[in-house]
C-alpha angles and dihedrals in degrees: 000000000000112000092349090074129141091263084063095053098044083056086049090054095045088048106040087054104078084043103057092043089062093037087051106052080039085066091059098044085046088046093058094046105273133111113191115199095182099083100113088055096051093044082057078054101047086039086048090047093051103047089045092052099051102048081057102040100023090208124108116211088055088052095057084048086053085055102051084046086058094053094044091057088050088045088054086056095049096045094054089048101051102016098042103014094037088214107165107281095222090053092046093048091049077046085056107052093047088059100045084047098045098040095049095044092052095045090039088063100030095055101021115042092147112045123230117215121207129179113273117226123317115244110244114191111204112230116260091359100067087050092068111101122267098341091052094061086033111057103000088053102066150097124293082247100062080043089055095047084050094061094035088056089043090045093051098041087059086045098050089033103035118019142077087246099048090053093041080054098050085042092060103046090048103046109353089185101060081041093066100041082059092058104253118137109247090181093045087041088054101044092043085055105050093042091057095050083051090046090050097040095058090043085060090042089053097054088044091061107032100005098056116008101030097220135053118245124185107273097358099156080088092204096305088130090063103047087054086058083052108051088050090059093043095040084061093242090290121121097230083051100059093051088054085052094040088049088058102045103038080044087052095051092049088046089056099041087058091045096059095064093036096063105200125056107258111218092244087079091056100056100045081056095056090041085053094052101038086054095045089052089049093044093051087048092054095051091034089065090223095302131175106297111261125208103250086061074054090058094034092058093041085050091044091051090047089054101039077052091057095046098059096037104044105208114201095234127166131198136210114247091232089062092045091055094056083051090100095042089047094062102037082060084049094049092042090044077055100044090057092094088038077068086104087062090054110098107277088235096038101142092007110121114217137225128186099222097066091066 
Protein backbone atom coordinates (compact mmCIF):
# COMPACT_ATOMS: atom_id res chain seq x y z
CA UNK A 1 0.00 0.00 0.00
CA UNK A 2 3.28 2.50 0.23
CA UNK A 3 2.59 5.37 2.17
CA UNK A 4 -1.21 4.60 2.24
CA UNK A 5 -0.63 1.81 4.69
CA UNK A 6 -2.79 0.79 7.77
CA UNK A 7 -0.69 2.61 9.90
CA UNK A 8 -2.08 5.96 7.61
CA UNK A 9 -5.53 5.23 8.07
CA UNK A 10 -5.43 4.41 11.79
CA UNK A 11 -3.67 8.44 12.11
CA UNK A 12 -6.88 9.70 9.72
CA UNK A 13 -9.32 8.18 12.16
CA UNK A 14 -7.65 9.50 15.15
CA UNK A 15 -7.56 12.56 13.62
CA UNK A 16 -10.84 12.94 11.87
CA UNK A 17 -12.65 12.16 15.51
CA UNK A 18 -12.40 15.14 17.24
CA UNK A 19 -13.47 16.82 13.74
CA UNK A 20 -16.35 15.32 13.04
CA UNK A 21 -17.65 15.70 16.96
CA UNK A 22 -17.45 19.24 16.64
CA UNK A 23 -18.69 19.19 13.02
CA UNK A 24 -21.17 17.33 14.08
CA UNK A 25 -22.76 19.27 17.07
CA UNK A 26 -21.93 22.51 14.42
CA UNK A 27 -24.69 20.83 12.04
CA UNK A 28 -27.43 21.16 14.86
CA UNK A 29 -26.69 24.43 15.85
CA UNK A 30 -26.63 25.24 11.99
CA UNK A 31 -30.01 23.20 11.64
CA UNK A 32 -31.85 25.44 14.21
CA UNK A 33 -30.52 28.90 12.63
CA UNK A 34 -27.16 29.53 14.30
CA UNK A 35 -23.67 29.48 13.07
CA UNK A 36 -21.57 29.60 15.40
CA UNK A 37 -17.86 30.78 14.31
CA UNK A 38 -16.46 30.44 17.54
CA UNK A 39 -15.77 26.83 17.50
CA UNK A 40 -11.89 26.88 17.54
CA UNK A 41 -12.08 28.95 20.55
CA UNK A 42 -14.43 26.69 22.40
CA UNK A 43 -12.50 23.53 21.41
CA UNK A 44 -9.01 25.77 23.51
CA UNK A 45 -11.50 25.80 26.05
CA UNK A 46 -12.58 22.32 25.98
CA UNK A 47 -8.58 21.40 25.39
CA UNK A 48 -7.80 23.95 28.57
CA UNK A 49 -10.78 22.19 30.73
CA UNK A 50 -9.64 19.22 30.17
CA UNK A 51 -6.23 19.58 30.83
CA UNK A 52 -7.20 21.76 34.33
CA UNK A 53 -9.42 19.18 35.51
CA UNK A 54 -7.15 16.27 35.21
CA UNK A 55 -4.15 17.50 36.77
CA UNK A 56 -6.53 17.97 39.60
CA UNK A 57 -8.50 15.02 39.41
CA UNK A 58 -6.08 12.74 37.58
CA UNK A 59 -8.88 10.90 36.20
CA UNK A 60 -9.87 11.05 32.79
CA UNK A 61 -13.09 10.65 32.21
CA UNK A 62 -13.81 13.67 34.75
CA UNK A 63 -11.44 15.64 32.87
CA UNK A 64 -13.19 15.28 29.62
CA UNK A 65 -16.32 16.22 31.63
CA UNK A 66 -14.28 19.36 32.85
CA UNK A 67 -13.87 20.03 29.35
CA UNK A 68 -17.34 19.83 28.12
CA UNK A 69 -18.13 21.94 31.10
CA UNK A 70 -15.55 24.49 29.60
CA UNK A 71 -17.32 24.61 26.15
CA UNK A 72 -20.60 24.82 27.57
CA UNK A 73 -19.67 27.85 29.45
CA UNK A 74 -18.40 29.26 26.33
CA UNK A 75 -21.84 27.92 24.49
CA UNK A 76 -23.88 29.87 27.25
CA UNK A 77 -21.89 33.01 26.10
CA UNK A 78 -22.51 32.50 22.56
CA UNK A 79 -26.00 31.75 22.89
CA UNK A 80 -26.77 35.05 24.86
CA UNK A 81 -24.92 36.91 22.40
CA UNK A 82 -26.46 35.65 19.25
CA UNK A 83 -29.62 34.04 20.55
CA UNK A 84 -30.79 37.30 23.61
CA UNK A 85 -28.60 40.13 22.65
CA UNK A 86 -28.86 39.34 18.48
CA UNK A 87 -25.51 40.46 18.15
CA UNK A 88 -24.21 39.22 14.43
CA UNK A 89 -23.37 35.67 14.74
CA UNK A 90 -20.05 35.89 12.60
CA UNK A 91 -18.75 38.88 14.93
CA UNK A 92 -19.69 37.12 17.91
CA UNK A 93 -18.06 33.88 16.77
CA UNK A 94 -14.34 36.05 15.76
CA UNK A 95 -15.32 37.58 19.58
CA UNK A 96 -15.25 33.95 20.71
CA UNK A 97 -12.07 32.54 19.61
CA UNK A 98 -10.17 35.37 20.84
CA UNK A 99 -11.43 34.71 24.03
CA UNK A 100 -10.97 30.90 24.18
CA UNK A 101 -7.11 31.73 22.70
CA UNK A 102 -6.27 34.61 24.93
CA UNK A 103 -7.84 33.19 28.24
CA UNK A 104 -6.19 29.79 27.92
CA UNK A 105 -3.02 31.06 27.02
CA UNK A 106 -2.99 33.49 30.12
CA UNK A 107 -4.10 31.08 32.38
CA UNK A 108 -1.69 28.16 30.51
CA UNK A 109 1.27 30.17 31.52
CA UNK A 110 -0.09 31.77 34.84
CA UNK A 111 -1.05 28.23 36.56
CA UNK A 112 1.23 25.79 34.52
CA UNK A 113 4.64 27.00 33.90
CA UNK A 114 5.84 24.01 34.02
CA UNK A 115 3.50 21.28 31.80
CA UNK A 116 2.34 18.12 33.12
CA UNK A 117 2.14 15.23 30.70
CA UNK A 118 -0.40 12.32 31.29
CA UNK A 119 -1.03 9.23 29.11
CA UNK A 120 -3.41 9.80 26.52
CA UNK A 121 -6.20 7.07 25.99
CA UNK A 122 -5.54 3.46 26.08
CA UNK A 123 -6.29 1.42 22.35
CA UNK A 124 -9.36 -1.32 22.84
CA UNK A 125 -9.70 -3.41 20.28
CA UNK A 126 -13.24 -4.80 20.07
CA UNK A 127 -13.27 -8.83 19.76
CA UNK A 128 -13.84 -10.36 15.88
CA UNK A 129 -14.13 -6.76 14.41
CA UNK A 130 -11.22 -5.71 14.89
CA UNK A 131 -9.92 -9.13 13.18
CA UNK A 132 -11.40 -8.03 9.50
CA UNK A 133 -8.51 -6.64 7.10
CA UNK A 134 -7.75 -3.39 6.90
CA UNK A 135 -11.23 -1.90 8.46
CA UNK A 136 -10.92 -4.22 11.55
CA UNK A 137 -7.17 -2.54 12.79
CA UNK A 138 -8.51 0.86 11.37
CA UNK A 139 -11.72 1.77 12.98
CA UNK A 140 -12.36 -1.37 15.57
CA UNK A 141 -8.68 -0.69 17.07
CA UNK A 142 -9.06 2.47 18.52
CA UNK A 143 -9.76 4.83 21.84
CA UNK A 144 -13.21 4.94 23.74
CA UNK A 145 -13.26 8.17 22.49
CA UNK A 146 -13.27 7.41 18.54
CA UNK A 147 -16.01 4.57 19.82
CA UNK A 148 -18.07 7.44 21.55
CA UNK A 149 -17.98 9.98 18.25
CA UNK A 150 -19.16 6.97 16.38
CA UNK A 151 -22.51 6.66 18.48
CA UNK A 152 -22.93 10.58 18.87
CA UNK A 153 -22.80 10.83 14.80
CA UNK A 154 -25.26 7.58 14.56
CA UNK A 155 -27.70 9.21 17.59
CA UNK A 156 -27.97 12.54 15.83
CA UNK A 157 -28.36 11.27 12.45
CA UNK A 158 -31.80 9.22 13.87
CA UNK A 159 -32.79 12.72 15.78
CA UNK A 160 -32.38 15.11 12.82
CA UNK A 161 -33.61 12.24 10.39
CA UNK A 162 -36.33 10.35 12.57
CA UNK A 163 -37.74 12.14 15.45
CA UNK A 164 -40.38 15.02 16.41
CA UNK A 165 -37.29 17.16 17.66
CA UNK A 166 -35.16 16.72 14.82
CA UNK A 167 -38.08 17.98 12.40
CA UNK A 168 -39.22 21.08 15.08
CA UNK A 169 -35.32 21.90 14.72
CA UNK A 170 -35.14 21.86 10.92
CA UNK A 171 -38.28 23.68 11.08
CA UNK A 172 -36.77 26.31 12.88
CA UNK A 173 -33.72 26.90 11.02
CA UNK A 174 -35.67 26.93 7.86
CA UNK A 175 -38.91 29.34 8.76
CA UNK A 176 -38.81 30.23 12.72
CA UNK A 177 -41.89 31.84 12.35
CA UNK A 178 -44.04 29.00 11.09
CA UNK A 179 -42.22 27.26 13.54
CA UNK A 180 -43.66 29.06 16.15
CA UNK A 181 -47.07 29.20 15.04
CA UNK A 182 -46.76 25.68 15.17
CA UNK A 183 -45.89 25.78 18.54
CA UNK A 184 -41.89 24.91 18.54
CA UNK A 185 -39.76 26.84 20.62
CA UNK A 186 -37.49 28.86 18.46
CA UNK A 187 -35.80 30.26 21.52
CA UNK A 188 -35.57 26.73 23.31
CA UNK A 189 -34.50 25.15 19.54
CA UNK A 190 -31.83 27.62 19.39
CA UNK A 191 -30.61 27.42 22.35
CA UNK A 192 -30.80 23.63 22.35
CA UNK A 193 -28.69 23.84 19.11
CA UNK A 194 -25.96 26.00 19.94
CA UNK A 195 -25.38 24.18 23.85
CA UNK A 196 -24.91 20.98 22.38
CA UNK A 197 -22.03 22.29 19.55
CA UNK A 198 -20.45 23.70 22.49
CA UNK A 199 -20.99 20.56 24.31
CA UNK A 200 -19.46 18.61 21.47
CA UNK A 201 -16.64 21.07 20.68
CA UNK A 202 -15.11 20.96 24.17
CA UNK A 203 -15.49 17.51 24.26
CA UNK A 204 -13.27 17.50 21.19
CA UNK A 205 -11.09 20.05 22.79
CA UNK A 206 -10.82 17.95 25.60
CA UNK A 207 -9.50 14.54 23.57
CA UNK A 208 -7.09 16.81 21.59
CA UNK A 209 -5.32 17.86 24.89
CA UNK A 210 -5.53 14.79 27.35
CA UNK A 211 -7.13 12.23 25.09
CA UNK A 212 -4.60 12.36 22.33
CA UNK A 213 -1.60 14.31 22.99
CA UNK A 214 -1.26 13.90 26.81
CA UNK A 215 -0.20 17.41 27.54
CA UNK A 216 -1.77 21.47 26.59
CA UNK A 217 0.16 23.53 24.55
CA UNK A 218 -0.69 27.00 23.75
CA UNK A 219 -3.12 26.94 20.52
CA UNK A 220 -3.08 23.52 20.04
CA UNK A 221 -6.50 23.12 18.11
CA UNK A 222 -4.36 23.73 15.41
CA UNK A 223 -7.22 24.99 13.30
CA UNK A 224 -9.46 21.80 13.70
CA UNK A 225 -12.37 24.17 14.68
CA UNK A 226 -12.25 25.59 11.63
CA UNK A 227 -12.12 22.91 9.52
CA UNK A 228 -15.29 21.62 11.27
CA UNK A 229 -16.86 24.80 10.28
CA UNK A 230 -15.67 23.90 7.02
CA UNK A 231 -16.77 20.51 6.36
CA UNK A 232 -20.49 21.66 7.44
CA UNK A 233 -20.51 24.23 4.72
CA UNK A 234 -18.91 21.75 2.13
CA UNK A 235 -21.02 18.63 3.29
CA UNK A 236 -24.12 20.83 2.21
CA UNK A 237 -25.44 20.91 5.52
CA UNK A 238 -26.31 17.13 5.27
CA UNK A 239 -24.93 14.73 7.60
CA UNK A 240 -23.67 12.13 4.94
CA UNK A 241 -22.14 15.00 3.47
CA UNK A 242 -19.93 16.14 6.40
CA UNK A 243 -18.42 12.71 6.88
CA UNK A 244 -17.50 12.78 3.23
CA UNK A 245 -15.63 16.71 4.21
CA UNK A 246 -14.23 15.57 7.48
CA UNK A 247 -12.74 12.26 5.56
CA UNK A 248 -10.79 14.64 3.24
CA UNK A 249 -9.63 16.69 5.26
CA UNK A 250 -8.67 14.43 8.42
CA UNK A 251 -7.17 11.96 5.22
CA UNK A 252 -5.26 15.14 3.96
CA UNK A 253 -3.59 16.00 7.53
CA UNK A 254 -2.30 12.23 8.00
CA UNK A 255 -1.03 12.33 4.25
CA UNK A 256 0.91 15.26 5.05
CA UNK A 257 2.23 14.18 8.48
CA UNK A 258 3.79 11.09 6.72
CA UNK A 259 5.09 13.31 3.89
CA UNK A 260 7.09 15.41 5.90
CA UNK A 261 9.72 12.33 7.10
CA UNK A 262 9.59 10.67 3.75
CA UNK A 263 11.28 13.79 1.62
CA UNK A 264 10.25 13.21 -1.98
CA UNK A 265 6.79 12.88 -3.14
CA UNK A 266 6.10 8.97 -3.74
CA UNK A 267 3.88 8.42 -6.91
CA UNK A 268 1.17 7.03 -4.95
CA UNK A 269 0.36 10.33 -4.09
CA UNK A 270 0.10 11.14 -7.20
CA UNK A 271 -2.32 8.78 -8.25
CA UNK A 272 -4.83 9.07 -5.34
CA UNK A 273 -4.77 12.64 -6.38
CA UNK A 274 -5.73 11.96 -9.78
CA UNK A 275 -8.44 9.13 -8.45
CA UNK A 276 -9.84 12.04 -6.13
CA UNK A 277 -10.23 14.47 -9.01
CA UNK A 278 -11.49 11.99 -11.96
CA UNK A 279 -14.15 10.93 -9.59
CA UNK A 280 -15.07 14.69 -8.40
CA UNK A 281 -15.44 15.70 -12.16
CA UNK A 282 -17.70 12.56 -12.72
CA UNK A 283 -19.59 13.13 -9.65
CA UNK A 284 -20.35 17.10 -10.59
CA UNK A 285 -21.45 15.81 -14.27
CA UNK A 286 -23.60 13.70 -13.02
CA UNK A 287 -25.48 16.45 -10.62
CA UNK A 288 -25.02 18.69 -12.75
CA UNK A 289 -27.35 16.75 -15.22
CA UNK A 290 -24.85 17.44 -18.16
CA UNK A 291 -24.97 21.09 -17.83
CA UNK A 292 -23.10 23.69 -19.54
CA UNK A 293 -19.22 23.14 -18.53
CA UNK A 294 -18.23 25.45 -15.82
CA UNK A 295 -15.15 26.63 -15.30
CA UNK A 296 -14.03 24.75 -11.88
CA UNK A 297 -14.56 21.02 -14.15
CA UNK A 298 -11.76 23.57 -16.56
CA UNK A 299 -9.54 23.67 -13.85
CA UNK A 300 -10.42 19.98 -12.65
CA UNK A 301 -9.32 18.41 -16.27
CA UNK A 302 -6.22 20.69 -16.52
CA UNK A 303 -5.43 19.46 -12.97
CA UNK A 304 -6.31 15.80 -13.99
CA UNK A 305 -3.89 16.01 -17.13
CA UNK A 306 -0.87 17.65 -14.64
CA UNK A 307 -1.24 14.78 -12.41
CA UNK A 308 -1.70 12.11 -14.79
CA UNK A 309 1.48 13.81 -15.97
CA UNK A 310 3.11 13.24 -12.52
CA UNK A 311 2.15 10.02 -12.23
CA UNK A 312 3.84 8.69 -15.32
CA UNK A 313 6.84 10.75 -15.07
CA UNK A 314 7.72 10.59 -11.55
CA UNK A 315 9.52 13.78 -10.83
CA UNK A 316 11.68 13.63 -7.79
CA UNK A 317 10.16 16.61 -6.13
CA UNK A 318 10.50 17.62 -2.70
CA UNK A 319 8.63 19.76 -0.80
CA UNK A 320 9.26 21.96 1.99
CA UNK A 321 7.36 20.81 5.50
CA UNK A 322 5.87 24.26 5.87
CA UNK A 323 3.97 23.69 2.53
CA UNK A 324 2.88 19.99 3.64
CA UNK A 325 1.26 21.43 6.98
CA UNK A 326 -1.19 24.07 5.04
CA UNK A 327 -2.21 20.87 2.97
CA UNK A 328 -5.39 20.51 5.09
CA UNK A 329 -6.26 24.43 5.09
CA UNK A 330 -5.63 24.51 1.34
CA UNK A 331 -8.18 22.32 0.65
CA UNK A 332 -10.81 23.37 3.23
CA UNK A 333 -10.55 26.87 1.29
CA UNK A 334 -10.96 24.79 -1.75
CA UNK A 335 -13.81 22.99 -0.42
CA UNK A 336 -15.40 26.30 1.08
CA UNK A 337 -14.54 28.37 -2.50
CA UNK A 338 -16.80 25.01 -3.82
CA UNK A 339 -19.25 25.03 -1.52
CA UNK A 340 -20.13 28.73 -2.53
CA UNK A 341 -22.87 27.55 -5.08
CA UNK A 342 -23.86 24.66 -2.45
CA UNK A 343 -25.13 28.36 -0.43
CA UNK A 344 -29.21 27.25 -1.55
CA UNK A 345 -28.70 23.94 0.70
CA UNK A 346 -27.74 26.10 3.61
CA UNK A 347 -31.27 26.72 6.35
CA UNK A 348 -33.44 29.68 4.81
CA UNK A 349 -33.08 31.56 8.39
CA UNK A 350 -29.27 30.43 9.05
CA UNK A 351 -27.64 33.99 10.90
CA UNK A 352 -31.07 35.63 11.06
CA UNK A 353 -31.93 36.43 14.69
CA UNK A 354 -35.37 35.96 15.53
CA UNK A 355 -38.11 37.93 17.50
CA UNK A 356 -41.55 36.85 18.36
CA UNK A 357 -43.14 39.64 17.71
CA UNK A 358 -42.55 39.64 14.03
CA UNK A 359 -44.59 36.72 13.66
Amino acid sequence: MGIFDIAFLVAAVTIAAPILLAATGELVSQRAGVMNVGLEGIMLAGAFGGYLTMVLTQNIGIAFLGGILAGVLFGVLMAVLSIEAKVDQIVAGIALNLLGFGVTAFLNEDLFPTPQSFTPLPRVAIPLLSDIPIIGPTVFDQDVFVYAVILVVVGVGLALNRTTWGIGLKAVGENPVAADAAGVSVRGMRWAGVLFAAACAGAAGAYVSVGDVGVFREAMVGGRGYLALAAVLFGGWRLGGLLVAVAIFAGADALQLRLQATGEVPVEVWIVSLVAVVVFLVVGRVRGRRGPIRPVEVVGVVAALALAVLAVAQPAIIVPAPLWLALPYVLALIALAAGGRRRHRSPEALTIPYTRSEA
